[in-house]
Backbone bond lengths (Angstrom), bond angles and torsions (degrees), N, CA, C in turn:
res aa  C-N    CA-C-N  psi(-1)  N-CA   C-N-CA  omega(-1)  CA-C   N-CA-C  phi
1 X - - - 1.443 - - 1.517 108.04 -
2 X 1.029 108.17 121.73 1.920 104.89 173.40 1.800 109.35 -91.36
3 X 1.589 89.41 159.44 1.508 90.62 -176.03 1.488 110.60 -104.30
4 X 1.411 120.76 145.46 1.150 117.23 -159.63 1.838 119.30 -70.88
5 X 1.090 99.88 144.72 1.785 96.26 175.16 1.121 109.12 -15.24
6 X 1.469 114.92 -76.13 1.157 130.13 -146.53 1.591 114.80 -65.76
7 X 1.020 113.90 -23.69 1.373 110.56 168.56 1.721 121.82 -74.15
8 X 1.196 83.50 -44.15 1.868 94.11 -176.29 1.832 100.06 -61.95
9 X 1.706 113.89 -31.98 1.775 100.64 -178.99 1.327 109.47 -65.52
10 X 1.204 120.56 -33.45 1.425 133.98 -167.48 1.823 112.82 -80.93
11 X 1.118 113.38 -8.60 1.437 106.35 178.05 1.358 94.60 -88.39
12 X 1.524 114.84 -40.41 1.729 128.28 -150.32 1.529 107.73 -67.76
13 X 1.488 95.83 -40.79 1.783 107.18 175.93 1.310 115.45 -61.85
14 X 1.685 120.04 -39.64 1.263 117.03 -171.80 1.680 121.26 -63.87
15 X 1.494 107.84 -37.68 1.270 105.63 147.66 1.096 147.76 -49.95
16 X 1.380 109.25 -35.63 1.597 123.14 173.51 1.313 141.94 -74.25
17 X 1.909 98.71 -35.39 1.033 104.11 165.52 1.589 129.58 -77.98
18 X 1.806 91.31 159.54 1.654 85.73 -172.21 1.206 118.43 -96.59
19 X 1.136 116.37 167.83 1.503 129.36 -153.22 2.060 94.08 -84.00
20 X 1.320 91.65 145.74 2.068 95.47 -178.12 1.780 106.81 -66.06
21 X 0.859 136.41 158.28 1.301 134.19 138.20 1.822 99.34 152.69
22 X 1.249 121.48 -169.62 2.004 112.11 -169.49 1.368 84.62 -90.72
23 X 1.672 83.38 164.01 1.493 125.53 -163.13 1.308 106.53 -83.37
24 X 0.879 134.24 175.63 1.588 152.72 175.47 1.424 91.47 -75.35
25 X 1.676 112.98 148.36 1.548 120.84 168.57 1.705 70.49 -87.62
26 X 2.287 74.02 149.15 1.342 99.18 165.07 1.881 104.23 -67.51
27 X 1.399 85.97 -175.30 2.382 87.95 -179.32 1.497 81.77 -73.10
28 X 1.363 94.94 156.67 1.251 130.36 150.01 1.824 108.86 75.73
29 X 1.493 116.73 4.45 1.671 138.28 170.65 1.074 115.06 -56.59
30 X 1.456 118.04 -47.00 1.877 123.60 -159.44 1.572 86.54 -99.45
31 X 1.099 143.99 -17.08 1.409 115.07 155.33 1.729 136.73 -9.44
32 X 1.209 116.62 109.65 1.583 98.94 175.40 1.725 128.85 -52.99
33 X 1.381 131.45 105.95 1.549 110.45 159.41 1.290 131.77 -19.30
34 X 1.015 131.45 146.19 1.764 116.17 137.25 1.261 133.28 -31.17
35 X 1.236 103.78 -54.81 1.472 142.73 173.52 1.624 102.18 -33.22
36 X 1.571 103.65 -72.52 1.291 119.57 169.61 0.986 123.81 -57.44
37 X 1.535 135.55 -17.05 1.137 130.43 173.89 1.482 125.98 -82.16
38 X 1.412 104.22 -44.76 1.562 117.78 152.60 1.572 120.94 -40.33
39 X 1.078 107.75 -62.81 1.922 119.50 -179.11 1.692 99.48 -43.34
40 X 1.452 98.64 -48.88 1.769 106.29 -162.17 1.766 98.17 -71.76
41 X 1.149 110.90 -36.67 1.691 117.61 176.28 1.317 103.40 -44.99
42 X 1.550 116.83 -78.67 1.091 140.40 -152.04 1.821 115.36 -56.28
43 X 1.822 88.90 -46.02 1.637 88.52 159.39 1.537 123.15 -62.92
44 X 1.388 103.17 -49.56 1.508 88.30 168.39 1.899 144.07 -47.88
45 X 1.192 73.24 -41.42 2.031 82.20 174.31 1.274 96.73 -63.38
46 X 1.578 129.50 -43.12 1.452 133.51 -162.45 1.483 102.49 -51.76
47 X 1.646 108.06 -80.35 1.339 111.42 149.81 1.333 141.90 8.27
48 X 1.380 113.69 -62.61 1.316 128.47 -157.53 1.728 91.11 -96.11
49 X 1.400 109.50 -44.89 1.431 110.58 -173.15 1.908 104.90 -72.15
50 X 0.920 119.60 -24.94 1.705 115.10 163.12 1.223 132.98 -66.39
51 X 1.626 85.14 -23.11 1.958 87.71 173.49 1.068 129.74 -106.33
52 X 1.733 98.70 -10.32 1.282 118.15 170.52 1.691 115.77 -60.93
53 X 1.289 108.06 -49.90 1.828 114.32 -173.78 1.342 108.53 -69.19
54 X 1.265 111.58 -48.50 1.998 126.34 -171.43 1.700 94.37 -50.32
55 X 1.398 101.62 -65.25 1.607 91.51 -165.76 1.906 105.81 -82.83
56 X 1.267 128.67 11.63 1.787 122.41 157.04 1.561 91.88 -86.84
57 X 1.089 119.68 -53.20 1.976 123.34 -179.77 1.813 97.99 -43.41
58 X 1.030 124.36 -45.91 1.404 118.51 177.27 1.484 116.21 -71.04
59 X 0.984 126.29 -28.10 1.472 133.30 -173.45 1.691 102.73 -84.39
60 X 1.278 99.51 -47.07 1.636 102.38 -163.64 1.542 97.01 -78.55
61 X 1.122 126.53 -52.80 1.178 129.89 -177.17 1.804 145.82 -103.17
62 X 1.523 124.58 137.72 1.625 91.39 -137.31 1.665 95.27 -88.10
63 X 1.147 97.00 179.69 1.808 118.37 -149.99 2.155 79.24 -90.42
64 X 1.261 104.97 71.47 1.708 123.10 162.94 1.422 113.21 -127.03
65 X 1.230 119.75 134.86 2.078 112.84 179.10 1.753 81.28 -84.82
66 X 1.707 98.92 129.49 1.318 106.94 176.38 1.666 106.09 -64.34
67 X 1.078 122.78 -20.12 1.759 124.38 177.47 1.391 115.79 -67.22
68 X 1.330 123.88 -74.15 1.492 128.52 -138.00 1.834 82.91 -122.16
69 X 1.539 127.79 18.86 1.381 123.77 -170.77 1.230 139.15 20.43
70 X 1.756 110.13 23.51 1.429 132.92 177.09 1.912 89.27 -59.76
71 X 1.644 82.37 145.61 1.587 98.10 179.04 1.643 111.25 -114.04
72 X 1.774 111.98 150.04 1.631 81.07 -166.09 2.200 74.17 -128.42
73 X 1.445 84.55 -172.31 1.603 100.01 178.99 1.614 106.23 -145.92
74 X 1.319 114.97 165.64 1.265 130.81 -166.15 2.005 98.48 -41.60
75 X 1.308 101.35 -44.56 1.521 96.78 174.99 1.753 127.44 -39.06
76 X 1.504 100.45 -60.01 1.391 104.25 -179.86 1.433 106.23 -113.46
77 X 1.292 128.32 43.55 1.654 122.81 177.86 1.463 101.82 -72.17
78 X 1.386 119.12 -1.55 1.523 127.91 -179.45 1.683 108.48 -70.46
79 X 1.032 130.59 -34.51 1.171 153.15 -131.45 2.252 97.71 -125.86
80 X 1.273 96.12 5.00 1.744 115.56 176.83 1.217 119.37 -120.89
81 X 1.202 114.72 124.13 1.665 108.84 -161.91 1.272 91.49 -126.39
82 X 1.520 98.00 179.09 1.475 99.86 -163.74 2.154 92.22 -116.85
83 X 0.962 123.32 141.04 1.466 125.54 -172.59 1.772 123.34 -102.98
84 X 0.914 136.09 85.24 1.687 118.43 -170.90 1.520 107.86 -61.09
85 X 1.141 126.33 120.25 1.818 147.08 -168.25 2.063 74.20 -57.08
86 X 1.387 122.93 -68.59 1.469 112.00 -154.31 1.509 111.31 -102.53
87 X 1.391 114.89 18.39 1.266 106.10 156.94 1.735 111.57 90.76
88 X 1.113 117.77 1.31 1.254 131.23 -163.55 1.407 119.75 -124.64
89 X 1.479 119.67 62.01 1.369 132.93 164.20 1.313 136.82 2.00
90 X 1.653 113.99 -38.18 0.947 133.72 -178.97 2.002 113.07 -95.60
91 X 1.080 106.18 -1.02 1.373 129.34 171.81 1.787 142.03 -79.98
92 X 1.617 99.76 36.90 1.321 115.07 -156.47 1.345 100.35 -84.32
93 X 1.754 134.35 106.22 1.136 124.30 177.85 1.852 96.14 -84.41
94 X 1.548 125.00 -179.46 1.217 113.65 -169.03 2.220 97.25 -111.97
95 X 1.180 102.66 -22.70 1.309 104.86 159.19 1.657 125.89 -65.06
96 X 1.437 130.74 -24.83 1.271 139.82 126.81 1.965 92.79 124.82
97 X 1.233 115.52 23.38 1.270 148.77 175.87 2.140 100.30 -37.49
98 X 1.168 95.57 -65.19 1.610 125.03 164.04 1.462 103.70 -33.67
99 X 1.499 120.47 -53.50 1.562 116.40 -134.97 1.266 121.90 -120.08
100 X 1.394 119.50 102.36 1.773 110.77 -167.07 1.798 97.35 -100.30
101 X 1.412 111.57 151.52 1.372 106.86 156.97 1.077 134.83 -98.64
102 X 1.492 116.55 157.13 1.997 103.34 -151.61 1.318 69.61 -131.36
103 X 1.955 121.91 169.40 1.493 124.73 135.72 1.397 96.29 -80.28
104 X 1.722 94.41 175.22 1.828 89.20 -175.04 1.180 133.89 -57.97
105 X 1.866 103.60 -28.26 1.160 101.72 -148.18 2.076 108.64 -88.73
106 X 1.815 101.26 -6.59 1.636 117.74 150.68 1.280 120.60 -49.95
107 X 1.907 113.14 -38.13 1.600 120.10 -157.10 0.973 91.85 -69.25
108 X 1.786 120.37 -67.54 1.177 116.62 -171.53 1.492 140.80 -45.54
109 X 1.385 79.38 -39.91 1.971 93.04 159.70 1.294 114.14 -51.16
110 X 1.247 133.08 -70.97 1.073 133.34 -179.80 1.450 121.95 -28.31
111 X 1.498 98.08 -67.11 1.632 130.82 165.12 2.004 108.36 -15.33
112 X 1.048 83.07 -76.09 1.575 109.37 -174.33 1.584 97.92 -47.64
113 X 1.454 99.29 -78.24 1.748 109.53 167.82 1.569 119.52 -4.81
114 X 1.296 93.03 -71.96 1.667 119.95 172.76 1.717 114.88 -45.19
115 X 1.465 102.92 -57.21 1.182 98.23 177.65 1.807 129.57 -67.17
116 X 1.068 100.35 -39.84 1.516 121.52 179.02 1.484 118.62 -60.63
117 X 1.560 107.99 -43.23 1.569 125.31 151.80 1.833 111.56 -38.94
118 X 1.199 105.37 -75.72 1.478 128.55 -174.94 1.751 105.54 -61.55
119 X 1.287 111.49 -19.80 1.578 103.93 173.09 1.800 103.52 -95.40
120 X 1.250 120.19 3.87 1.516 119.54 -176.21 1.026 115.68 97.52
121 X 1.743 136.22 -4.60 1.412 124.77 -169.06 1.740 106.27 -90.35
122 X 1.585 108.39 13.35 2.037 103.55 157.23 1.294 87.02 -158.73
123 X 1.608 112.48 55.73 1.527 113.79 140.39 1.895 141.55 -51.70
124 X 1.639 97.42 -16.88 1.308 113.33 173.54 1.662 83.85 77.51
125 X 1.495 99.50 -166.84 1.692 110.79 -156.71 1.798 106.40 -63.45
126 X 1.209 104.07 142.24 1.502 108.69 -171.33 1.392 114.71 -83.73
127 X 1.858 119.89 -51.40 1.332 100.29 162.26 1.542 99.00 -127.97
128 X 1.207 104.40 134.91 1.661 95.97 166.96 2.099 108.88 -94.27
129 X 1.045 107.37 40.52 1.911 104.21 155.99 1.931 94.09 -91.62
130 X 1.437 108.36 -32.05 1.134 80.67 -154.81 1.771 120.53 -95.84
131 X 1.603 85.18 30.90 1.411 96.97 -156.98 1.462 104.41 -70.96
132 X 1.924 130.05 176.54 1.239 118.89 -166.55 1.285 119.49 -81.83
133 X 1.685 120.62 165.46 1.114 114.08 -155.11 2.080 95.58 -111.17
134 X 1.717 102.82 2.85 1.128 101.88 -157.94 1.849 113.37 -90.12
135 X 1.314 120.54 132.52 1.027 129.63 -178.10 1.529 128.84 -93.08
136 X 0.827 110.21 70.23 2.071 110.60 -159.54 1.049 98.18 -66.81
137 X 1.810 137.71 -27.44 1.768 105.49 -162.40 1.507 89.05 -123.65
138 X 1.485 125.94 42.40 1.752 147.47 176.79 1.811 95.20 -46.61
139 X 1.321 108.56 -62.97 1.774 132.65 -171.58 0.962 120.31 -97.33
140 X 1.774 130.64 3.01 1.708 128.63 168.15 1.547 107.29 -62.32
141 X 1.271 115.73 -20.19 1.573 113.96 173.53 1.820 119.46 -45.22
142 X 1.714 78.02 -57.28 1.725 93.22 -174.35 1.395 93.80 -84.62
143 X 1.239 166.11 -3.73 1.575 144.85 -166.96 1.475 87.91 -114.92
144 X 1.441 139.51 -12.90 1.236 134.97 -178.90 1.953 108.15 -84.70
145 X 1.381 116.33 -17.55 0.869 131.94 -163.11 2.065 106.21 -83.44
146 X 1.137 95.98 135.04 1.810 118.78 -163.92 1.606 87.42 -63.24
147 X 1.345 115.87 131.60 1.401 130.26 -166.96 1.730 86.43 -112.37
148 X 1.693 94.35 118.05 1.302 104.32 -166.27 1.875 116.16 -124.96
């Protein structure tokens, strides 16, 4: 009895075919860029410079949220952030001058604060042309004056 074509193509393929998933880099693909090398730098210093201040901010300064003076301990020192006084990340003095500690829920306050300020909502007076023209104490000069 012979077995039909169709079975014998169908075993042959299952072997053959290749399995789904990505391809091999061609040679010489997984090479690093420049490009990539910079990016990977840059995170790193980033990195290094975040962990660098947080843990001198811990040393120099004691584990209190300068706001709401909640005190924390090795348990939740997670929950203590470190704050830049001017907002400027890149601003790590090594005396720690820059750096107050908040718990989060101060940072964010702040945070927000900051932003809401900087979007105009405590811009202080918006235009002063249109400020008032009215003079209430114009004539306390003369009504203060000894009626003689």
């Amino acid at each position: 009895m012979r077995v039909p074509a169709s079975f014998r193509f169908k075993r042959n393929t299952e072997s053959v075919m290749a399995k789904p998933g990505p391809r091999p880099p061609a040679s010489g693909a997984n090479k690093p860029s420049s490009l990539d090398k910079i990016v990977a730098k840059a995170r790193a210093d980033q990195d290094e410079r975040l962990r660098g201040y947080r843990e001198l901010s811990l040393k120099l300064h004691p584990w209190i949220c300068g706001r709401c003076r909640r005190e924390f301990t090795r348990e939740n020192l997670h929950l203590l952030t470190v704050h830049h006084k001017d907002h400027n990340h890149d601003n790590n003095p090594l005396d720690g001058s820059n750096w107050e500690n908040l718990c989060i829920y101060c940072h964010d306050n702040e945070h927000s604060r900051y932003l809401d300020h900087s979007a105009g909502a405590g811009a202080g007076p918006a235009d002063t042309a249109a400020a008032t023209t009215q003079k209430p104490f114009a004539n306390l000069k003369d009504l203060l004056k000894p009626k003689s």
